[in-house]
Steps between C-alpha positions, in 0.01 A plus 500: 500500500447297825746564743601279813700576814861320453693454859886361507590266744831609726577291777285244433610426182798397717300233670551144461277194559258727730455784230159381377384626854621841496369514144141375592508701825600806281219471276248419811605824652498690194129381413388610835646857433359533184177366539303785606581652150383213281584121353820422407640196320859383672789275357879466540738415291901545477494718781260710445132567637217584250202670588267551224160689571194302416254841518554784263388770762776410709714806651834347351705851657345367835589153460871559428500746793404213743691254329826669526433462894468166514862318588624247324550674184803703353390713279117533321367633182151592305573320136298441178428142417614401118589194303808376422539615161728817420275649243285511773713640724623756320095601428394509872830693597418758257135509669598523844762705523404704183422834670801497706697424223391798329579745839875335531825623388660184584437099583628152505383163508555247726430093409520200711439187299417194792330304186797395356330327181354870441730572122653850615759528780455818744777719360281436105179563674665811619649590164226409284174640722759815549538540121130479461424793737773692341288428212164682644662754691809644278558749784621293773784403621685219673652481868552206640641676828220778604213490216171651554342160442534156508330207335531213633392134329521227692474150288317245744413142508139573412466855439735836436459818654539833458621759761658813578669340776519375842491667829607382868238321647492397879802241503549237787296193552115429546319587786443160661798313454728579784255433772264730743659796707278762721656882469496693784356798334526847647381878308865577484707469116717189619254226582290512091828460362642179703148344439551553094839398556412171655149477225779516149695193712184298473370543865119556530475765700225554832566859694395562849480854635471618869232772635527720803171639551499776631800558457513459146205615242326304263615726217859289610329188419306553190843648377680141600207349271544732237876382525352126441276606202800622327688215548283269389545527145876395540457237780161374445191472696557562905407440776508806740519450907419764696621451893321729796867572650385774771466261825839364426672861498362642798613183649817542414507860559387437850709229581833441296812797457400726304834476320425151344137564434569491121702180492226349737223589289692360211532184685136478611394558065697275397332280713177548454594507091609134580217408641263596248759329189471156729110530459527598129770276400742791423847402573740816547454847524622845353618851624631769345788540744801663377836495709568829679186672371341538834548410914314189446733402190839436636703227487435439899104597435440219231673225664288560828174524226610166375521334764090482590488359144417096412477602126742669239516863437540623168604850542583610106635821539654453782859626343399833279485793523194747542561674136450100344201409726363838352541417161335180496197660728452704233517250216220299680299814598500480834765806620161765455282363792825329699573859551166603611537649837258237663705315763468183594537312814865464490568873566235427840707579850833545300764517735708781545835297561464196316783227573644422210746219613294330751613197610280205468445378881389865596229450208394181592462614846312790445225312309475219746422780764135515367297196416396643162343127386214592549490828334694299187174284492274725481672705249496178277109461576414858396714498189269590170590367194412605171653460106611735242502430163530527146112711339 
């Protein structure tokens, strides 16, 4: 039986006039993710998303795997292709699900009839494809609440189907839709999480990271990239920007109180981050800042952080709590190597006393103490860029 990959719109089925571009830039993103594995044929219709494999070699676990990640969808399933006829049906049911059939105690089936001119209403097809199982396997029972198994018929406009059900796929909107933001992306658990945060909403995501060598070891860096590889699948292809940050903080060790230096460093990334998003086109940026978590993320310790900024900040986590930041690290695979005890430049010249409500004229003082313009520029210069993506 040929077997396609079926993906249910959710909030874009709730578009309006401007749905056929979330729809089209669905499908674009989902045929770049899937590529690698083989052709696919794509469609949409009543808000759903059809991908139908046009190779038989294709690795159709794989391809639902990296579906599910792609946002825009609700939920996603592997189905068998049939006709519209419930003779039919009732023989390809019997063929796919026949061995599992056999191991269960228990099942139910579940119909959804969107071809209205198709003769049987969902409860019948229910009843009737029920009472024909019953027929081949005289042990089972029913249980509509908890069964062992489900079979589920779905009665299409060109096409039914035949699953044991859906599963959660990635939710949100596509990747593309909502504009360009640049995360600000440290080794640490917080920073993977805004950036995926930001990627369901639509955003397409850039990261920048900042080096201190020698202060901090390229083991710190290739774990940042390792960060960006595993994002990828969720947000896309990326482009990574690695800063040299080291002049700038033994500048500002040397020359500023040592009891803003974090604040001031803040300020100094977030403008160099700017400065790189006006040269790409990229038109806010993203942190993983959570209130209270740290010195550097207090009330008094953002506003002085915004203020050196000419762009938005998105920071998505900004109001939970460690435990939920956690639990989506690990849903995306990233808590293993955030944890990694490779430090990265932020945890450079920590001060021993940070100032936690500073006030913003002391901050803006102590940075126009140094001319660090020049430093800033050069940072910029040096910058590497490379791209992560989907293999």
């Amino acid at each position: 039986m040929k077997e396609i990959i079926l993906l249910k719109e959710g909030e874009m089925a709730l578009k309006g006039l401007n749905k056929r571009t979330f729809e089209e830039t669905f499908i674009k993103n989902l045929r770049h993710r899937l590529k690698p594995l083989g052709k696919f044929d794509y469609s949409r219709s009543q808000s759903m998303i059809y991908a139908a494999p046009l190779d038989d070699n294709i690795d159709m676990d794989e391809a639902v795997k990296r579906a599910s990640k792609v946002f825009g969808a609700a939920a996603i399933c592997r189905a068998g292709i049939t006709e519209k006829d419930f003779e039919i049906i009732v023989r390809d049911v019997l063929a796919r699900f026949g061995d599992e059939l056999s191991r269960a105690r228990t099942f139910k089936v579940a119909a959804k009839r969107s071809d209205k001119s198709f003769p049987l209403k969902s409860p019948e097809i229910c009843a009737e494809l029920g009472g024909r199982i019953l027929d081949r396997f005289p042990h089972l029972e029913v249980d509509v609440k908890s069964p062992d198994i489900t079979v589920n018929v779905e009665i299409r406009d060109t096409n039914a189907y035949i699953h044991s059900g859906n599963r959660p796929a990635a939710g949100g909107i596509p990747v593309g839709t909502s504009g360009k933001a640049m995360l600000l992306l440290s080794g640490g658990i917080d920073s993977p999480v805004a950036g995926y945060m930001m990627a369901k909403r639509g955003i397409d995501i850039s990261a920048i990271h900042y080096v201190s060598p020698p202060y901090t070891s390229e083991r710190a860096r290739l774990k940042v990239e390792r960060l960006c590889e595993k994002l990828s699948p969720w947000c896309g292809d990326t482009a990574f920007y690695c800063v040299p940050f080291t002049e700038i903080q033994e500048a500002l060790r040397d020359n500023c109180p040592e009891e803003l230096f974090t604040i001031l460093m803040r300020r100094l990334m977030m403008e160099i981050a700017q400065r790189i998003c006006e040269k790409k086109g990229i038109s806010a940026l993203i942190t993983g800042e959570s209130v209270g978590q740290v010195a550097s993320q207090t009330m008094g310790a953002i506003v002085c952080t915004d203020n050196a900024c000419r762009m938005p900040v998105f920071r998505p986590v900004i109001g939970m709590d460690k435990s939920e930041i956690t639990e989506i690290a690990r849903k995306i695979d990233t808590f293993d190597i955030s944890i990694e005890p490779y430090e990265d430049c932020c945890t450079v010249f920590t001060p021993k006393h940070p100032k936690t409500k500073p006030s913003l004229e002391e901050v803006i003082a102590a940075q126009n103490s140094f001319d660090f313009e020049p430093l800033i520029a050069k940072a910029v210069e040096q910058t590497e860029e490379k791209f992560f993506g989907i293999s």
